[in-house]
Residue frames as a rotation matrix with the C-alpha (Angstrom) as fourth column:
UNK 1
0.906 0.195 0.375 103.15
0.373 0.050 -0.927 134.02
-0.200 0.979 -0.028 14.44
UNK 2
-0.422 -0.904 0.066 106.76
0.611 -0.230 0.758 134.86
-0.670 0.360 0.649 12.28
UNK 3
-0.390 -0.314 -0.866 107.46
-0.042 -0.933 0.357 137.35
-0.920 0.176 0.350 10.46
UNK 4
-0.874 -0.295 -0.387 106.98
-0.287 -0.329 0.900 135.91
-0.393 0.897 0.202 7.79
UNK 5
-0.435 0.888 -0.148 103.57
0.886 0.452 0.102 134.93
0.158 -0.087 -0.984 8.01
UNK 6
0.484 0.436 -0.759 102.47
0.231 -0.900 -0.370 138.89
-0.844 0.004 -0.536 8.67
UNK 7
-0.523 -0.302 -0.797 104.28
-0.438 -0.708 0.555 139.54
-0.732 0.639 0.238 5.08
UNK 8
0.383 0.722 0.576 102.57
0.590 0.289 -0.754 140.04
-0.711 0.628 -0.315 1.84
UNK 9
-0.626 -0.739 0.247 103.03
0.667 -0.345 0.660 141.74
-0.403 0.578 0.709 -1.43
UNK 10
0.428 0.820 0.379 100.85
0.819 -0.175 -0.546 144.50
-0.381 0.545 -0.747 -2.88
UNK 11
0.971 0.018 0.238 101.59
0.227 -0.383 -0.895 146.36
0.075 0.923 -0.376 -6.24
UNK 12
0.379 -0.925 -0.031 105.56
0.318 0.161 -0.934 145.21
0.869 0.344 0.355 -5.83
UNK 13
0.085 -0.501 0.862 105.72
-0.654 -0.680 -0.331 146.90
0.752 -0.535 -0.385 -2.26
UNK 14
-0.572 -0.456 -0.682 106.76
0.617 0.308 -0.724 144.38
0.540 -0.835 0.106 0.58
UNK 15
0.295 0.830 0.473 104.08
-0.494 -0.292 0.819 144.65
0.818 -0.476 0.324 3.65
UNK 16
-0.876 0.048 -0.481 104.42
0.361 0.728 -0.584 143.38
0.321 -0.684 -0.655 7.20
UNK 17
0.030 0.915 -0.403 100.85
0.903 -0.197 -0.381 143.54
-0.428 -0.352 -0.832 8.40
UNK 18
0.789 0.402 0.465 99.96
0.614 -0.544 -0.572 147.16
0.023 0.736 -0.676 6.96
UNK 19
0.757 -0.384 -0.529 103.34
-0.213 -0.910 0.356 148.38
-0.618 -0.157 -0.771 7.00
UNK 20
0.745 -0.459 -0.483 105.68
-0.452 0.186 -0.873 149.09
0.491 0.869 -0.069 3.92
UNK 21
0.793 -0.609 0.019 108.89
0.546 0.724 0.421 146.89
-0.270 -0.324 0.907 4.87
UNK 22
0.890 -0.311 -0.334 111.83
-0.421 -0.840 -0.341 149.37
-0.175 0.444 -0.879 4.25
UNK 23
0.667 -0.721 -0.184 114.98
0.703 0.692 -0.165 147.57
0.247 -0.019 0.969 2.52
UNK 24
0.440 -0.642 -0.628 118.63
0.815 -0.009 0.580 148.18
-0.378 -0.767 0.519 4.17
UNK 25
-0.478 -0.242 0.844 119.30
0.783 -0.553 0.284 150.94
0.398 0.797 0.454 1.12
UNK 26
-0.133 0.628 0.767 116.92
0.331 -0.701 0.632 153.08
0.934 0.337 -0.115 2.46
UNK 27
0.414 0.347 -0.842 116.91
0.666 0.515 0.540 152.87
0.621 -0.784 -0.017 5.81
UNK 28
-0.617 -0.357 -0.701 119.08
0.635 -0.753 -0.176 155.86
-0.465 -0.554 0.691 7.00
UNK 29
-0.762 0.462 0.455 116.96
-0.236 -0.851 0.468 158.10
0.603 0.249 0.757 4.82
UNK 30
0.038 0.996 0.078 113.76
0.196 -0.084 0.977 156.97
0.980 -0.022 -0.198 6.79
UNK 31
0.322 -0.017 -0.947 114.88
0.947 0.013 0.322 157.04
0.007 -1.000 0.021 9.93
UNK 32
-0.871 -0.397 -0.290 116.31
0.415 -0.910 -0.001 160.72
-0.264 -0.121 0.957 9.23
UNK 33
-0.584 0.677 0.448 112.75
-0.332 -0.703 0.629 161.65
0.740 0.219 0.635 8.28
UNK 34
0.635 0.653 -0.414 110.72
0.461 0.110 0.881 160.06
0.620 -0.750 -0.231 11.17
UNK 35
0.361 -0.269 -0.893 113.16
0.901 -0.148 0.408 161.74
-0.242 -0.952 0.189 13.46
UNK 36
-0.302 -0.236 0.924 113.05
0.459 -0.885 -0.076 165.31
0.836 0.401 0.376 11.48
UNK 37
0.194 0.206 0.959 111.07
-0.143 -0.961 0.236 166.83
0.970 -0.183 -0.157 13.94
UNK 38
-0.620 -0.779 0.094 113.55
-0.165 0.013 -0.986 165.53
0.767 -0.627 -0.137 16.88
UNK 39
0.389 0.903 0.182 110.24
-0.640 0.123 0.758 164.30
0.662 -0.411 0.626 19.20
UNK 40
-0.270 -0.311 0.911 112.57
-0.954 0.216 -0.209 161.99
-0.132 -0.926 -0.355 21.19
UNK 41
-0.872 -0.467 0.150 112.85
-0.438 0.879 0.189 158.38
-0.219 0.099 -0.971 21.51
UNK 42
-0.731 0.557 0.393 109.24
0.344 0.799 -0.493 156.98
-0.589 -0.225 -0.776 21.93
UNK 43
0.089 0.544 -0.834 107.76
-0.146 -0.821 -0.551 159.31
-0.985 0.171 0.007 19.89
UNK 44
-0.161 -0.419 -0.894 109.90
-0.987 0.067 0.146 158.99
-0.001 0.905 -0.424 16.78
UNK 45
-0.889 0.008 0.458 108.82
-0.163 0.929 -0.333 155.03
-0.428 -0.371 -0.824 17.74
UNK 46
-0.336 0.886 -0.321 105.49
0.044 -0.326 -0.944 155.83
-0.941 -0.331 0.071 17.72
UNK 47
0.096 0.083 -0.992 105.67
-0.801 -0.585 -0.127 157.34
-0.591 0.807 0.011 14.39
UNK 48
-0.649 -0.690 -0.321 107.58
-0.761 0.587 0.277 154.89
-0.003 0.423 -0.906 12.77
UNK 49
-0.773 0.253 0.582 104.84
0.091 0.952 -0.293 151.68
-0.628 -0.173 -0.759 13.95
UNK 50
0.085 0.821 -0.564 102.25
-0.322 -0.513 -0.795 154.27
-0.943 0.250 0.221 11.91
UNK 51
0.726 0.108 -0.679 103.78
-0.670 -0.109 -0.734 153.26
-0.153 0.988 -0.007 8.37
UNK 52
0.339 -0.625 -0.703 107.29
-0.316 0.628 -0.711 151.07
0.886 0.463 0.015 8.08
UNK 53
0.897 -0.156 0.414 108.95
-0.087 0.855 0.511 148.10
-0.434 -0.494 0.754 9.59
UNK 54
0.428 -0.623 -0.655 112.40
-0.347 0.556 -0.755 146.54
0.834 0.551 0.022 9.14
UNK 55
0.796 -0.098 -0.597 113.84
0.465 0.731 0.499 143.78
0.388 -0.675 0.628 11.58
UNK 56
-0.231 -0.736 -0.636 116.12
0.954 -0.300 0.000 146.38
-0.191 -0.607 0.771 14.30
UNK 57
-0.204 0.164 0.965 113.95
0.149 -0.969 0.196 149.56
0.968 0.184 0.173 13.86
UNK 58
0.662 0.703 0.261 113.89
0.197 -0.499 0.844 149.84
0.723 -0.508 -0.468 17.55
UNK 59
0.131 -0.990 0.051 117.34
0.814 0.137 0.565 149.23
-0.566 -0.032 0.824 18.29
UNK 60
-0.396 -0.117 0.911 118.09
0.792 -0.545 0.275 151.78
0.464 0.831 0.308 14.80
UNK 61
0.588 0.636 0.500 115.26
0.255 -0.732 0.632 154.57
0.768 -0.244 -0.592 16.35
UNK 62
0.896 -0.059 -0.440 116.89
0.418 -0.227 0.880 154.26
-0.152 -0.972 -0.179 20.16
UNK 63
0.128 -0.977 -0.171 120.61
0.654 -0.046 0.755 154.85
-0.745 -0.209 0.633 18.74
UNK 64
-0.133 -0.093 0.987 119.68
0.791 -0.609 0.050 157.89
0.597 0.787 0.155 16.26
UNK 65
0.884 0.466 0.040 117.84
0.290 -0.612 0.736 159.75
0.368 -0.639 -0.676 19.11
UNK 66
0.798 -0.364 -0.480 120.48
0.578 0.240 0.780 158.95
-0.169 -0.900 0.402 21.64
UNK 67
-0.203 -0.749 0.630 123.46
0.979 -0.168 0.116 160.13
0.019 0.640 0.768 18.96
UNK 68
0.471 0.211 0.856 121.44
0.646 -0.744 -0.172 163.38
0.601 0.634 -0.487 17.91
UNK 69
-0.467 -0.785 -0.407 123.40
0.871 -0.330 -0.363 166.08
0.150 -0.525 0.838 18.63
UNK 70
-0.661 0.365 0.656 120.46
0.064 -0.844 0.533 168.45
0.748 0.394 0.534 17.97
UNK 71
0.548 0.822 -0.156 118.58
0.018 0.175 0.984 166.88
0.836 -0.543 0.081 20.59
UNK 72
0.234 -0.377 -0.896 121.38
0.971 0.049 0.233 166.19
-0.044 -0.925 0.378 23.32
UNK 73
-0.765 -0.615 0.190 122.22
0.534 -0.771 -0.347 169.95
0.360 -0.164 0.919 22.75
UNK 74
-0.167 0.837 0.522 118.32
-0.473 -0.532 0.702 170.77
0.865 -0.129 0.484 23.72
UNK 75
-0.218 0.053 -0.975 118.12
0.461 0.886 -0.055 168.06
0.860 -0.461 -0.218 26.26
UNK 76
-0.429 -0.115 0.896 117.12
-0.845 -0.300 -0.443 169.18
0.320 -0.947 0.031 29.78
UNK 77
-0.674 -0.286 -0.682 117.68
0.326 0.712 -0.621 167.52
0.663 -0.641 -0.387 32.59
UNK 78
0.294 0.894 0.338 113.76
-0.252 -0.269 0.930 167.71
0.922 -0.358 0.146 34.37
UNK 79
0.627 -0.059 -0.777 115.21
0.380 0.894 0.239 166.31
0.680 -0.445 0.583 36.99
UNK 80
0.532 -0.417 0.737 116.81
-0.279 -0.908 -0.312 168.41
0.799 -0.040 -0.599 39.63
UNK 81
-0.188 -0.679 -0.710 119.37
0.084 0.709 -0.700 167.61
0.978 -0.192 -0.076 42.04
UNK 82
0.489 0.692 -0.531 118.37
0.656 0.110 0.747 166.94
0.575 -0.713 -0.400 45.76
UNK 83
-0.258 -0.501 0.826 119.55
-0.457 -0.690 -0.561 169.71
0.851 -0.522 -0.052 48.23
UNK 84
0.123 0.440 -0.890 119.88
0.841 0.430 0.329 167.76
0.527 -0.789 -0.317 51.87
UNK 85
0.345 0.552 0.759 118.46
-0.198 -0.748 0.634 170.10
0.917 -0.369 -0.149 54.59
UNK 86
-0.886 -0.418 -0.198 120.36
0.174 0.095 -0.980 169.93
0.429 -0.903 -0.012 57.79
UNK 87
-0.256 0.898 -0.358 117.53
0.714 0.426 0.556 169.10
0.651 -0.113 -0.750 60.55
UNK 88
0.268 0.131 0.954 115.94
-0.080 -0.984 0.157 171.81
0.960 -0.119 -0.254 62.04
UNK 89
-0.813 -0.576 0.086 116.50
-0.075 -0.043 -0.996 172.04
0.577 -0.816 -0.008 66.07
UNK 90
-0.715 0.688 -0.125 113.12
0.000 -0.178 -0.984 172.67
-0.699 -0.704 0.127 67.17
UNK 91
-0.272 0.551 0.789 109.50
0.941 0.324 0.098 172.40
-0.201 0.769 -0.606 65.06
UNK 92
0.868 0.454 0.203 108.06
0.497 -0.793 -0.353 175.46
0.001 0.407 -0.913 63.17
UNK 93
-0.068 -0.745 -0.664 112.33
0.212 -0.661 0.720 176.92
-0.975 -0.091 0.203 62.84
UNK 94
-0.741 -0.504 -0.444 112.12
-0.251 -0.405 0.879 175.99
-0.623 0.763 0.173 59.43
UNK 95
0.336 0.667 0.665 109.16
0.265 0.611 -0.746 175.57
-0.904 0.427 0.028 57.07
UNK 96
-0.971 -0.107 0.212 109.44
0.204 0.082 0.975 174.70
-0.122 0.991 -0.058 53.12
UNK 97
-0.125 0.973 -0.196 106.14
-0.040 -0.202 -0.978 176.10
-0.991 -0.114 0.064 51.16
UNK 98
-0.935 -0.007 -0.353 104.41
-0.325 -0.379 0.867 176.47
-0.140 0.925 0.352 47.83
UNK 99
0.050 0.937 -0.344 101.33
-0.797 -0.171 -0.580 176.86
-0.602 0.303 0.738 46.04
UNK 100
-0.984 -0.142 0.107 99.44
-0.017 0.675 0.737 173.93
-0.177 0.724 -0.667 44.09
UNK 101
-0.338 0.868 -0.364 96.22
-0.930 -0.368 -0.012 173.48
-0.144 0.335 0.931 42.41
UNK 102
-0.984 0.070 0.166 93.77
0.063 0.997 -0.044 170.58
-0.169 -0.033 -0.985 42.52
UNK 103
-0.252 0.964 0.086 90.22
0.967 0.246 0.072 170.46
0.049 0.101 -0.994 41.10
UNK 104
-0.153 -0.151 0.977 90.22
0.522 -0.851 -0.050 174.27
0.839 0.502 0.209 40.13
UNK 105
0.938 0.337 0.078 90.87
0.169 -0.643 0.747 175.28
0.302 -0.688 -0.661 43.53
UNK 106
0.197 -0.957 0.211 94.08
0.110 -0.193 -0.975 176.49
0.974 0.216 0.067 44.68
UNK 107
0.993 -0.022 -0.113 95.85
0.112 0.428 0.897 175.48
0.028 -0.903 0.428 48.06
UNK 108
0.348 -0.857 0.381 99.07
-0.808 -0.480 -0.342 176.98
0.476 -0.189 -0.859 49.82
UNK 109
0.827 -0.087 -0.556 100.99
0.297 0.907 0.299 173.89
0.478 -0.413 0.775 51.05
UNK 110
-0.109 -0.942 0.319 103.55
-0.924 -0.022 -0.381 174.81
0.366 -0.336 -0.868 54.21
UNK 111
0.788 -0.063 -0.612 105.84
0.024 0.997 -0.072 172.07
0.615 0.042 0.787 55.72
UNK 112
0.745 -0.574 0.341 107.28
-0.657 -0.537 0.529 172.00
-0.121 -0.618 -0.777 58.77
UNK 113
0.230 -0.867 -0.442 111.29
-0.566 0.250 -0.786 170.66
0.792 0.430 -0.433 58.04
UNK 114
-0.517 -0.504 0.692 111.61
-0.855 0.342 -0.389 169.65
-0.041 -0.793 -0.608 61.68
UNK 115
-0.503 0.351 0.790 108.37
-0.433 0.688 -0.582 167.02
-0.748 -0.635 -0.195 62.29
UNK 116
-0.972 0.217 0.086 107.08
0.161 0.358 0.920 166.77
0.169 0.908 -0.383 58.18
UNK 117
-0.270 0.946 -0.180 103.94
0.711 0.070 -0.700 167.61
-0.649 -0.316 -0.691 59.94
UNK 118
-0.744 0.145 0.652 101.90
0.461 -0.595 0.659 169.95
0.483 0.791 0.376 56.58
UNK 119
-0.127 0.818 -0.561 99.23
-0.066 -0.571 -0.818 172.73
-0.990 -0.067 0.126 56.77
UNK 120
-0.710 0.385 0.590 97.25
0.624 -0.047 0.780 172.95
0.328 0.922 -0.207 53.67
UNK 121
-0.551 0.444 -0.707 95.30
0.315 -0.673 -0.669 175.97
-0.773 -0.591 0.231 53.36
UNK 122
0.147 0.669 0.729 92.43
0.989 -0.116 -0.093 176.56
0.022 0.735 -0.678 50.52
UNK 123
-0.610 -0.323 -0.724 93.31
0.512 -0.858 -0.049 179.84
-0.605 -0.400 0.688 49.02
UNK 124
0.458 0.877 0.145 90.71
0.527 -0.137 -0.839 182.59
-0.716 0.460 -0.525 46.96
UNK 125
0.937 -0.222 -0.270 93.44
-0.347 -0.498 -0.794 184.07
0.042 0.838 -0.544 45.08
UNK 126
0.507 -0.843 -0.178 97.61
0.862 0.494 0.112 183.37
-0.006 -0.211 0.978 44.61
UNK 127
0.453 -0.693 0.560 98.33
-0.145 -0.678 -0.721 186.98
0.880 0.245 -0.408 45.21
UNK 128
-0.523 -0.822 -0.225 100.73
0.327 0.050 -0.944 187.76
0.787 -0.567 0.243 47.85
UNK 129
-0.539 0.368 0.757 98.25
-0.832 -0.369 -0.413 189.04
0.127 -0.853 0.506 50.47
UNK 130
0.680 0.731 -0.060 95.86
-0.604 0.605 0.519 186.03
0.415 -0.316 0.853 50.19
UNK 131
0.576 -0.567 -0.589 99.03
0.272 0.812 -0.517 184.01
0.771 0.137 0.621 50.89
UNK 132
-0.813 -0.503 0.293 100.23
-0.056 -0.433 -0.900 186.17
0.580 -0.748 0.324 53.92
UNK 133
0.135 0.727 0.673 96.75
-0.977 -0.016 0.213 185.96
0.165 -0.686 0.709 55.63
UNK 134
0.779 0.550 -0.301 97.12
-0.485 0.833 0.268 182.60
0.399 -0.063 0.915 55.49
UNK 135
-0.284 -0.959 -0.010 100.64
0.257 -0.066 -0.964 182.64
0.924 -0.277 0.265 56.54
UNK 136
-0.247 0.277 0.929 99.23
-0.735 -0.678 0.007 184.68
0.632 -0.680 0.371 59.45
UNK 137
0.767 0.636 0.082 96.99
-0.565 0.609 0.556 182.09
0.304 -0.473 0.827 60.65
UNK 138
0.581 -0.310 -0.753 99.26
0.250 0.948 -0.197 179.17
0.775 -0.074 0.628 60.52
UNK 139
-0.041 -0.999 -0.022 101.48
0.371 0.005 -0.928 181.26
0.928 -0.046 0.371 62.52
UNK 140
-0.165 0.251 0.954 99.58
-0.948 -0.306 -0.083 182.49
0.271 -0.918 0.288 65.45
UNK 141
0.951 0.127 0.281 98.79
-0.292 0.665 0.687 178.61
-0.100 -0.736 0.670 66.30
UNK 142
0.626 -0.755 -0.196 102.52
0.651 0.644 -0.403 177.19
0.430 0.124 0.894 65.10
UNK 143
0.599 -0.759 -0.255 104.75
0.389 -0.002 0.921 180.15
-0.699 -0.651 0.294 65.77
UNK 144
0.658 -0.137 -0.741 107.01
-0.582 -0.717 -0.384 182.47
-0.479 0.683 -0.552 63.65
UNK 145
0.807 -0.540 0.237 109.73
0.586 0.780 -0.219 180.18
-0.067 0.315 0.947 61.91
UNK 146
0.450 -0.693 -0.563 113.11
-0.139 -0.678 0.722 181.43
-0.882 -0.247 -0.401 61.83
UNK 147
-0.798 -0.542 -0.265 113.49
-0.274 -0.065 0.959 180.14
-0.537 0.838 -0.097 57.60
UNK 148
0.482 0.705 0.520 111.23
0.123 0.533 -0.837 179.28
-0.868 0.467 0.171 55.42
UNK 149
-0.816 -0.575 0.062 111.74
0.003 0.103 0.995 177.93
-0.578 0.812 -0.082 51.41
UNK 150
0.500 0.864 0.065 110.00
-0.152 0.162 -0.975 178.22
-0.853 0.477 0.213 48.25
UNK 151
0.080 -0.490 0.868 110.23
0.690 0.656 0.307 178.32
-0.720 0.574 0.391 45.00
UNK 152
-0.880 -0.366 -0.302 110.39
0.190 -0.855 0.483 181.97
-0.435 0.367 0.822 44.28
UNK 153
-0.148 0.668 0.730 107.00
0.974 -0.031 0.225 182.22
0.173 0.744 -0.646 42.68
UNK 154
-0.353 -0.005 0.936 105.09
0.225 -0.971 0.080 185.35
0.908 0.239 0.344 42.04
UNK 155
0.758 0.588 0.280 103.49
-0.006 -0.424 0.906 185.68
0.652 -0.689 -0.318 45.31
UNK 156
0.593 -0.750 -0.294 106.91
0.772 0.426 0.472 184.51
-0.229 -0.507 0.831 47.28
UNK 157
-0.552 -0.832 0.050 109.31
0.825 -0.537 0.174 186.88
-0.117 0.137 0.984 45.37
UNK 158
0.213 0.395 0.894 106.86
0.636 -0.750 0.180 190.08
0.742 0.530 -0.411 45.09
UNK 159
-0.688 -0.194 0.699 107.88
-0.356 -0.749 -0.559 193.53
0.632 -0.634 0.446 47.57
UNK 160
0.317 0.892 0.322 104.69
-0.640 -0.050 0.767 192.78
0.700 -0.450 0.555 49.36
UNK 161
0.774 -0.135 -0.619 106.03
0.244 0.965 0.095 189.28
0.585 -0.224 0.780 50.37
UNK 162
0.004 -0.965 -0.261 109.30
0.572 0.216 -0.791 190.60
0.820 -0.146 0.554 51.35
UNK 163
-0.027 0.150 0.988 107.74
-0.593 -0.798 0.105 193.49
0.804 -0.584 0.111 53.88
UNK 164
0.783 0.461 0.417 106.31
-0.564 0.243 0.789 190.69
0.263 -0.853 0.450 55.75
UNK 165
0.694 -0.518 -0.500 109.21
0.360 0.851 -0.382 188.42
0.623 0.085 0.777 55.78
């Protein structure tokens, strides 16, 4: 179907299917109010299929976002840059860790850097002792490591954590 076959008139307003048709006069004001509250690209999209139409409002939406200077000055990059890891020499030298949650149980995930070979370890709390006992373990069968990474969390960066390290 064409466009113009989804337009109609009701009480003088211009309709494509149930949206108002906004004419080229108006068109920077609407697009400065669907993108007031700065929601990003598909959002402010989103919004916009809820009520008006005009032929390059997704094209018009992608290059207001992109422009905003309120938004590129809030922008974060989620995306963090890779650090490469120089291979260890021997397994257990270096291990990478961190806590994650799945089905309201929480699980300590270490990785050894040398063979990728994981331990996963069901934990009953995320303080820093439940997370050293379980450290413990892995290490009497694997072996102390001579580094290990995280990601600083609270059990990782607490005094406790550092005694045992």
């Amino acid at each position: 179907a064409s466009v113009v076959d989804e337009l109609s008139v009701c009480d003088g307003i211009l309709l494509k299917g149930p949206r108002i048709v906004i004419p080229t006069s108006l068109r920077r004001a609407v697009l400065t109010l669907l993108h007031e509250g700065h929601q990003g690209i598909n959002r402010t999209k989103a919004l916009a299929r809820e009520s008006v139409w005009w032929p390059g409002i997704s094209a018009d939406i992608t290059s207001l976002v992109t422009n905003c200077e309120q938004c590129a000055s809030t922008r974060v990059n989620l995306a963090e840059p890779l650090v490469s890891t120089a291979l260890p020499g021997r397994p257990w030298e270096f291990l990478g860790m961190d806590l994650f949650h799945l089905n309201g149980q929480t699980f300590l995930l270490v990785v050894d850097y040398y063979s990728r070979f994981p331990e996963v370890v069901t934990l009953r709390s995320t303080t820093a002792q439940a997370v050293i006992d379980a450290l413990k373990s892995i290490f009497a069968r694997h072996g102390i490591p001579q580094k290990v990474r995280s990601d600083n969390g609270p059990p990782f960066s607490s005094q406790e954590f550092a005694a045992f390290a």
